[in-house]
N, CA, C and O atoms as a printed pandas DataFrame, in Angstrom:
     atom_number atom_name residue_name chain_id  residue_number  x_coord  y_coord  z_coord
0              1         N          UNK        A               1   -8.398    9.937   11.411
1              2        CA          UNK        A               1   -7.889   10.310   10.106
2              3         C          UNK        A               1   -6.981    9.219    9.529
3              4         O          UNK        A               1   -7.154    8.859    8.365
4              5         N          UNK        A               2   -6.013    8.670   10.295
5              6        CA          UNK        A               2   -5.597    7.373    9.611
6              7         C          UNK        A               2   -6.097    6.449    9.364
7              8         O          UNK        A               2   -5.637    5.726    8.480
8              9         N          UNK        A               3   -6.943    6.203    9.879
9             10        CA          UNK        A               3   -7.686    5.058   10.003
10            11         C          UNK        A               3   -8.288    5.144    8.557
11            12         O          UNK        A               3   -8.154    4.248    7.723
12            13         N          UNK        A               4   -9.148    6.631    8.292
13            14        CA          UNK        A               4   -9.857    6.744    7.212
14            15         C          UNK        A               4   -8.824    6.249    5.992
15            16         O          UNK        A               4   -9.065    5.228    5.348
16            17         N          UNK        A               5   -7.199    7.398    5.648
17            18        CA          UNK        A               5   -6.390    7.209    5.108
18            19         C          UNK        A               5   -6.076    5.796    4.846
19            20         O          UNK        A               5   -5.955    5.394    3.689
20            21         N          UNK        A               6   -5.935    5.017    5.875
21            22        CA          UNK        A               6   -5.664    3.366    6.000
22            23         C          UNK        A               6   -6.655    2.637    4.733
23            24         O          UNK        A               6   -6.449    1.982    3.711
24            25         N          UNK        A               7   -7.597    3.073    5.325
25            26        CA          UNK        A               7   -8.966    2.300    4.388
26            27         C          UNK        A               7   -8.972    2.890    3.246
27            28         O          UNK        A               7   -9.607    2.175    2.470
28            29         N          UNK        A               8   -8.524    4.008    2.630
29            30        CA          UNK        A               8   -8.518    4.239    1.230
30            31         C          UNK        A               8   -6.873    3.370    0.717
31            32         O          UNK        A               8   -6.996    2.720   -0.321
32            33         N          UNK        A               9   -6.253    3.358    0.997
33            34        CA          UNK        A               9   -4.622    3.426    0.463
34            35         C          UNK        A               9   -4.212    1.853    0.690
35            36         O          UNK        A               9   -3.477    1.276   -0.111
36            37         N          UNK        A              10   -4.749    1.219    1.842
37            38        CA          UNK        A              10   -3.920   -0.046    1.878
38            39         C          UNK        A              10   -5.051   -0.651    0.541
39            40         O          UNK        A              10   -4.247   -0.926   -0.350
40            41         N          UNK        A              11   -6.227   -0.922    0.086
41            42        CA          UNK        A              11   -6.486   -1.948   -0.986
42            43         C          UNK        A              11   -6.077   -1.516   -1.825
43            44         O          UNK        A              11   -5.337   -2.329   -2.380
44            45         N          UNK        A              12   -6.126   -0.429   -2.412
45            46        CA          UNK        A              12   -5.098   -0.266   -3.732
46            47         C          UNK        A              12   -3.808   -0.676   -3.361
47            48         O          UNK        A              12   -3.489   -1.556   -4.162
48            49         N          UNK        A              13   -2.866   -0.478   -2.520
49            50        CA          UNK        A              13   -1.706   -1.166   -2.439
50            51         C          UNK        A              13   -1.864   -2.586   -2.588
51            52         O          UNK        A              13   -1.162   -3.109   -3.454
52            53         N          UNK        A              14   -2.672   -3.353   -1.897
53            54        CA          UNK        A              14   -2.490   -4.933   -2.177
54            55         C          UNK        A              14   -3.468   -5.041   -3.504
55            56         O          UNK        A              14   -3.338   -6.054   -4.192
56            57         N          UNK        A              15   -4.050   -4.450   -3.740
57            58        CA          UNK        A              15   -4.068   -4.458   -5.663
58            59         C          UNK        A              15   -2.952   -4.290   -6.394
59            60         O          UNK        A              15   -2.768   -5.054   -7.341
60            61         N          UNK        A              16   -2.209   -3.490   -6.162
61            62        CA          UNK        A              16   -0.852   -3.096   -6.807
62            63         C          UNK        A              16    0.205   -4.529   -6.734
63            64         O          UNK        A              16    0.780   -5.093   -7.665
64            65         N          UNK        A              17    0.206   -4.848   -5.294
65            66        CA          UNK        A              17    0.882   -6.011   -5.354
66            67         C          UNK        A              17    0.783   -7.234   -5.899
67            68         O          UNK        A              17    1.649   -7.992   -6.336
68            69         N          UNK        A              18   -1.616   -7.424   -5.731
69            70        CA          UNK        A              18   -1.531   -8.333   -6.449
70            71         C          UNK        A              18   -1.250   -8.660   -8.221
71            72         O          UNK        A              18   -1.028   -9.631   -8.944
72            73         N          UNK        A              19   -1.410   -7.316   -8.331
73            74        CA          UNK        A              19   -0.801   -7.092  -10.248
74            75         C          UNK        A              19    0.492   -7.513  -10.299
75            76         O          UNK        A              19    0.787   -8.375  -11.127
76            77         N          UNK        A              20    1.509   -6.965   -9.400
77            78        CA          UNK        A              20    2.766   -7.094   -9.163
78            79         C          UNK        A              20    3.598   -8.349   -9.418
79            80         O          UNK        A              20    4.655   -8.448  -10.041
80            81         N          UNK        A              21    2.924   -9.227   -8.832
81            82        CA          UNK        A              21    2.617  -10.458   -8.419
82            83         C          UNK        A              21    2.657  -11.800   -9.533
83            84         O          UNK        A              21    3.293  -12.839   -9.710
84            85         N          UNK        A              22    1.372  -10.918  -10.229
85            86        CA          UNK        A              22    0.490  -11.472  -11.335
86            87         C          UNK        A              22    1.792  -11.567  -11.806
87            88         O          UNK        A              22    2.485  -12.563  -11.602
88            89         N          UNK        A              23    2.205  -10.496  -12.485
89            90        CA          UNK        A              23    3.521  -10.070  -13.727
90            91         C          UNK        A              23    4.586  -10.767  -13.786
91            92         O          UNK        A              23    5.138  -11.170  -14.810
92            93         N          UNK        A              24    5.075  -11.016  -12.112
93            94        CA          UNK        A              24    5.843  -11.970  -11.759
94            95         C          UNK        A              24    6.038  -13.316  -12.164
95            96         O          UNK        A              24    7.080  -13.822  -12.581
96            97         N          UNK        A              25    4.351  -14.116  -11.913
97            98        CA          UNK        A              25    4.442  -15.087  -12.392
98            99         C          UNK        A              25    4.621  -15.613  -13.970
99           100         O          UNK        A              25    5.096  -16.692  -14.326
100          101         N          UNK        A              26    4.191  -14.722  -14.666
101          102        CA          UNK        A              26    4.030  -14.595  -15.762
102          103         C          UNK        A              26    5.229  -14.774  -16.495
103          104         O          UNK        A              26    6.110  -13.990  -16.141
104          105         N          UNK        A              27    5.653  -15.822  -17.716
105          106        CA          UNK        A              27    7.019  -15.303  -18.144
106          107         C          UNK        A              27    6.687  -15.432  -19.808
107          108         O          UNK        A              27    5.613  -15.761  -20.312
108          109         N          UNK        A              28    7.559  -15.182  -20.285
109          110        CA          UNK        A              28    7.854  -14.511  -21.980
110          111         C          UNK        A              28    6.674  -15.332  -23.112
111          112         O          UNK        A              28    5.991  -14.822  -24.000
112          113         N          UNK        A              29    6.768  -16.770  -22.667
113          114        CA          UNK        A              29    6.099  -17.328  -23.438
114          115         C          UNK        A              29    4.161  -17.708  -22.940
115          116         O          UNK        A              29    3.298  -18.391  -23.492
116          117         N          UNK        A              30    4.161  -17.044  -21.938
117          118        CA          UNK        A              30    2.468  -16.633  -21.347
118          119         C          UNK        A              30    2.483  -17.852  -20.838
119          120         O          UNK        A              30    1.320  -18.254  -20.896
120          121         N          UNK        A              31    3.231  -18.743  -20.323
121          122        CA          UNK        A              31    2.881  -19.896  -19.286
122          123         C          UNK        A              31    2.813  -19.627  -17.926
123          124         O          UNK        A              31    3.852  -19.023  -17.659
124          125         N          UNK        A              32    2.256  -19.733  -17.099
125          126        CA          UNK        A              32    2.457  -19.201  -15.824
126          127         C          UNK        A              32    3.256  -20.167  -14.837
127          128         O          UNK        A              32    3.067  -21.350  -14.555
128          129         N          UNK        A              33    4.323  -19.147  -14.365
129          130        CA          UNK        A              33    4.965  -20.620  -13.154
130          131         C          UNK        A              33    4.868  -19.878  -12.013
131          132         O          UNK        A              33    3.849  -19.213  -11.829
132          133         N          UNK        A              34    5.695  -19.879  -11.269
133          134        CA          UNK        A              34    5.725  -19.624   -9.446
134          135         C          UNK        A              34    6.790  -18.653   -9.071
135          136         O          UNK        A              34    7.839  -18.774   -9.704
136          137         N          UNK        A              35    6.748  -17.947   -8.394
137          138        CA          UNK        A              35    7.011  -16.650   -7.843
138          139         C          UNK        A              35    8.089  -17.144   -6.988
139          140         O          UNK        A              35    7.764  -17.950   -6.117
140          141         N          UNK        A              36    9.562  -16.732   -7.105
141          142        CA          UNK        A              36   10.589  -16.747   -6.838
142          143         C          UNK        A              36   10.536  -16.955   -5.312
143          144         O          UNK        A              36    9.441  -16.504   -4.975
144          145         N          UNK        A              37   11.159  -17.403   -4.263
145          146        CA          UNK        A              37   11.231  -17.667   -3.020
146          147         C          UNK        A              37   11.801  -16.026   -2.492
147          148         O          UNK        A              37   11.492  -15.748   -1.334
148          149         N          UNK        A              38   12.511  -15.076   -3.184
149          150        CA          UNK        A              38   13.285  -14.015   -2.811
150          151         C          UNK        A              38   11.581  -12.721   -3.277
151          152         O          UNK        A              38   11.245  -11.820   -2.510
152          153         N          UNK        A              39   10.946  -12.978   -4.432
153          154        CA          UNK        A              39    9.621  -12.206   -4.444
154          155         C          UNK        A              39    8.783  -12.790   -3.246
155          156         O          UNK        A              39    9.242  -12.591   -2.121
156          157         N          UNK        A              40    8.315  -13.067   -3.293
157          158        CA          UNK        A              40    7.550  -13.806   -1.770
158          159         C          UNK        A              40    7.267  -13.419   -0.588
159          160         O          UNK        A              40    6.304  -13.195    0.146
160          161         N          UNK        A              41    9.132  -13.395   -0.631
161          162        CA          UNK        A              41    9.739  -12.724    0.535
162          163         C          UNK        A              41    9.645  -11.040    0.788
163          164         O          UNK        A              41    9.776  -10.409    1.836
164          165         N          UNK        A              42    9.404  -10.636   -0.402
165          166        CA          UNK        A              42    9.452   -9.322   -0.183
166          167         C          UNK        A              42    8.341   -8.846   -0.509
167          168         O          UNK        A              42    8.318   -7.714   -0.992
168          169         N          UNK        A              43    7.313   -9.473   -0.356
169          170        CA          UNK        A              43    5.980   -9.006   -0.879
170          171         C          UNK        A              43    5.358   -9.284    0.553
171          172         O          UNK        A              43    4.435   -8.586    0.972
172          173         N          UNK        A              44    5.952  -10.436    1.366
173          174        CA          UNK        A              44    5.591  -10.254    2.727
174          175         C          UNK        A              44    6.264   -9.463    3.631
175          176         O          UNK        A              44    5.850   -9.201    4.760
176          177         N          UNK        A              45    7.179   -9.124    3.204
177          178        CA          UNK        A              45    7.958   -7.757    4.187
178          179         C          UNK        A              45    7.035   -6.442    3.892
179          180         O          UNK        A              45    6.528   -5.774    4.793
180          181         N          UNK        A              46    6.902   -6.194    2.627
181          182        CA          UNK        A              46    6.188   -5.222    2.258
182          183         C          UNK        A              46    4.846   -4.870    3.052
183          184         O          UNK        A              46    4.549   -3.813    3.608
184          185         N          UNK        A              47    4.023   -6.225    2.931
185          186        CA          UNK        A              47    2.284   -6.177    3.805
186          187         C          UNK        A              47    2.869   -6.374    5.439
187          188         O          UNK        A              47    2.020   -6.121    6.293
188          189         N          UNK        A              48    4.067   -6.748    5.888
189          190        CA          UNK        A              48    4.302   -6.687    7.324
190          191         C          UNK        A              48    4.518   -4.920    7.783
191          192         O          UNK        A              48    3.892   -4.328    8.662
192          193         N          UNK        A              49    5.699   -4.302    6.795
193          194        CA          UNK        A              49    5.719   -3.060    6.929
194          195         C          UNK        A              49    4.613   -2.514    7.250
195          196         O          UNK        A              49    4.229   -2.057    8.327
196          197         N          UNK        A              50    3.910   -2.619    5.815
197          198        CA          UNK        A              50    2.121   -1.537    6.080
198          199         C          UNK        A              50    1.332   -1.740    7.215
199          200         O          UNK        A              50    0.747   -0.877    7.870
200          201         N          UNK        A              51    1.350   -2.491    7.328
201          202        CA          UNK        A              51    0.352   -3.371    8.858
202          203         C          UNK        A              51    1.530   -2.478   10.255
203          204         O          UNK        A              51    1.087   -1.616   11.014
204          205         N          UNK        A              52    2.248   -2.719   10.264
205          206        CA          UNK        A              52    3.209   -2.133   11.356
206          207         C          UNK        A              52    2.824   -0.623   11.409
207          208         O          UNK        A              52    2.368    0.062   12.325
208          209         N          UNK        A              53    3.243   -0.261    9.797
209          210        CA          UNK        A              53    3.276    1.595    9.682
210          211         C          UNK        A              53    1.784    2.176   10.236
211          212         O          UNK        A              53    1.498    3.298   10.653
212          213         N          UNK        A              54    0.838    0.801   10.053
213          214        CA          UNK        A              54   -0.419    1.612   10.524
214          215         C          UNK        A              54   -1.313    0.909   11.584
215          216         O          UNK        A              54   -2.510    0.642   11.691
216          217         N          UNK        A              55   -0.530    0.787   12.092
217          218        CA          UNK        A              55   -1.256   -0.283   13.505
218          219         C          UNK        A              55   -0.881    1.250   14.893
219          220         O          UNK        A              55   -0.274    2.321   14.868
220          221         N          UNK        A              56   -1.584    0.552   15.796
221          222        CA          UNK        A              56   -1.551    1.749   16.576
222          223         C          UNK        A              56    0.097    1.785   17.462
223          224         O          UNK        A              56    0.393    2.673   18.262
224          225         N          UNK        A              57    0.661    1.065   17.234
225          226        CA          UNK        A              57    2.054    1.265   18.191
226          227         C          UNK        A              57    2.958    1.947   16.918
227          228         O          UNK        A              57    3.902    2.679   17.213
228          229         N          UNK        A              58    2.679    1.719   15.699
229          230        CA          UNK        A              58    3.344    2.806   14.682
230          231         C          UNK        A              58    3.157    4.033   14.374
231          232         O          UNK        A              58    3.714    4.558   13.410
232          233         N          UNK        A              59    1.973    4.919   15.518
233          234        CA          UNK        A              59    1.782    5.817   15.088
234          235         C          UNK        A              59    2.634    7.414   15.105
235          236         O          UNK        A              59    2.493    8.506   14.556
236          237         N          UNK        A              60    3.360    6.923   15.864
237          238        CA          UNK        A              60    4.612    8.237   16.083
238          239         C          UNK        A              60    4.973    8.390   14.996
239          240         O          UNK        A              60    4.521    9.389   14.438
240          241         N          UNK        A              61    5.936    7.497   14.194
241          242        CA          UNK        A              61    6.257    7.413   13.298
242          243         C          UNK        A              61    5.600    7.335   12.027
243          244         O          UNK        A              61    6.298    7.626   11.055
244          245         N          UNK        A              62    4.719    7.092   11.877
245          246        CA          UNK        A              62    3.335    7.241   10.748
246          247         C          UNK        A              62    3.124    8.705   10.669
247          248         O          UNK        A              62    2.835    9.306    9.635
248          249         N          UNK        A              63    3.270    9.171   11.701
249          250        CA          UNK        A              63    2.485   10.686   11.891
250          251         C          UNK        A              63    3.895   11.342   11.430
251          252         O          UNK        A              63    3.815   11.931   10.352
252          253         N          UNK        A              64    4.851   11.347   11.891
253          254        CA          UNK        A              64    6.192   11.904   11.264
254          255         C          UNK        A              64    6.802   11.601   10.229
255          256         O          UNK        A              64    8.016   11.770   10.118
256          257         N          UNK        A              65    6.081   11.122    9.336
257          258        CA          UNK        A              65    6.695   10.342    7.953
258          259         C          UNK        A              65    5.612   10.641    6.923
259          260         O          UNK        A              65    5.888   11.147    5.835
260          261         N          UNK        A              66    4.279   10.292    7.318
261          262        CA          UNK        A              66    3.250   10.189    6.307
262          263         C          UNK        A              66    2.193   11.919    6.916
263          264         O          UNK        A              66    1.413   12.391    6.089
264          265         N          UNK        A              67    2.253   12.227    7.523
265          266        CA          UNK        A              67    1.227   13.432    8.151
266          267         C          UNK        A              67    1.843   14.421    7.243
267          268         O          UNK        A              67    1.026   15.108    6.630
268          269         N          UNK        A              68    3.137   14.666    7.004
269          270        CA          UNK        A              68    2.884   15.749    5.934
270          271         C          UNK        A              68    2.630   15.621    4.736
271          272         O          UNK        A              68    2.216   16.648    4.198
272          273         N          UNK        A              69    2.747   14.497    3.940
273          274        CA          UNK        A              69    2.087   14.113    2.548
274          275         C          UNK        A              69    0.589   14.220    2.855
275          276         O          UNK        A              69   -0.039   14.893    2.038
276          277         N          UNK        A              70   -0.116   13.683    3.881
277          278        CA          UNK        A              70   -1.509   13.586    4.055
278          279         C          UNK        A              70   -2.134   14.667    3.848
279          280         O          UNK        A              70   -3.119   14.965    3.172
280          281         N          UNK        A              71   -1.179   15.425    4.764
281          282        CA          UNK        A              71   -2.128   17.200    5.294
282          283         C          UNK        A              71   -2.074   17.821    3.855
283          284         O          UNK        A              71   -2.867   18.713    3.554
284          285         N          UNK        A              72   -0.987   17.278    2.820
285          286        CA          UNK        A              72   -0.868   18.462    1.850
286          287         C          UNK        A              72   -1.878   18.017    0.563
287          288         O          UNK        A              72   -2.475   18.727   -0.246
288          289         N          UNK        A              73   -1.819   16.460    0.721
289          290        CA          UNK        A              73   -2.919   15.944   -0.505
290          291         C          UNK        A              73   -4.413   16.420    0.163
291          292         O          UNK        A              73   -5.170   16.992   -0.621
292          293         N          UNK        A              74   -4.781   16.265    1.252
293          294        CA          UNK        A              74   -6.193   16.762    1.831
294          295         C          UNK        A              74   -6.293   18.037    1.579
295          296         O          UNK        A              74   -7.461   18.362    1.365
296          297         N          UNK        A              75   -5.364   19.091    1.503
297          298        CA          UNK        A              75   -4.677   20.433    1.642
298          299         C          UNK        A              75   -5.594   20.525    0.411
299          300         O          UNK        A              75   -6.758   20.925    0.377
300          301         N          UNK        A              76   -4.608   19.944   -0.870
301          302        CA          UNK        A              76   -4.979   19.861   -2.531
302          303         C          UNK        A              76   -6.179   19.587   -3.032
303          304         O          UNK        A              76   -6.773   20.231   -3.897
304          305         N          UNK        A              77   -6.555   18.561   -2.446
305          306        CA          UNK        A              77   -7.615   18.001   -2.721
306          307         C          UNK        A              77   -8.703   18.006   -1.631
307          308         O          UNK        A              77   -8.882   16.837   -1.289
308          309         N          UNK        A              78   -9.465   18.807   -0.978
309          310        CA          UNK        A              78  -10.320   19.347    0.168
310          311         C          UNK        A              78  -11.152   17.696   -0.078
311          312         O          UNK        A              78  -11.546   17.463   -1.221
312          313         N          UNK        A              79  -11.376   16.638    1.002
313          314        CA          UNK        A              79  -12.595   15.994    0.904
314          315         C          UNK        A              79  -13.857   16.748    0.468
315          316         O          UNK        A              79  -14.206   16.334   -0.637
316          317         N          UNK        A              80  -14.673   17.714    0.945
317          318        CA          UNK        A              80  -15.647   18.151    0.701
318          319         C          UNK        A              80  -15.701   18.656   -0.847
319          320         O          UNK        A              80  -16.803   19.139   -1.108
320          321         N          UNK        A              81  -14.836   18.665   -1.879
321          322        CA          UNK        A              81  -14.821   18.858   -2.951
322          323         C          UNK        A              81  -14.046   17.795   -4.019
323          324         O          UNK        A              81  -13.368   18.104   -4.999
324          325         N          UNK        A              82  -14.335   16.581   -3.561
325          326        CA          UNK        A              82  -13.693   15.465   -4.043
326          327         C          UNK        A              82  -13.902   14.260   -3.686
327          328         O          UNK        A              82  -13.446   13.949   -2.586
328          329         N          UNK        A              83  -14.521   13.377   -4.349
329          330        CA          UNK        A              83  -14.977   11.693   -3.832
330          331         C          UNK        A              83  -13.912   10.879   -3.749
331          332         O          UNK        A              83  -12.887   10.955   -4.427
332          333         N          UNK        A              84  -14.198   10.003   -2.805
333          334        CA          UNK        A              84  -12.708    8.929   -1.886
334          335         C          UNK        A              84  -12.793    8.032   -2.657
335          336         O          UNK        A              84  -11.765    7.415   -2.937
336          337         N          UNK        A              85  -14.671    7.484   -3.551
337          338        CA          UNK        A              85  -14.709    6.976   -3.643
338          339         C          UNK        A              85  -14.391    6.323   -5.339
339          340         O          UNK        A              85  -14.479    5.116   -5.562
């Protein structure tokens, strides 16, 4: 089940980031420059987190943090009456 969860949720997250990202570089007058040394930084803490939260030595804690949002959106939204895709 995480695994499945994993594979829906982490590419939209690094979509999110890479928009994130995008916006970042971006400034007032539509020239594009380079992404702050302190964004960077926290855009790789961010993909270190996720990778940790869902790797198999994070799963205690995955399961006690994220298992009740899971159970209640699956709850809401039954797979068998709703596409992942």
């Amino acid at each position: 089940m995480a695994q499945e969860s994993c594979a829906i949720i982490l590419p939209q997250f690094i979509a999110v980031c890479v928009i994130g990202l995008t916006a970042v570089l971006r400034v007032q007058n539509g020239v594009v420059g380079s992404a702050s040394e302190f964004d960077m930084d926290k855009l790789k803490s961010t993909l270190k987190q996720i990778v940790r939260d869902w790797s198999r030595e994070g799963e205690a804690e995955r399961d006690s943090c994220y298992k009740p949002v899971i159970d209640t959106v699956q709850r809401l939204f039954p797979p068998d009456h709703w596409s992942v895709t």
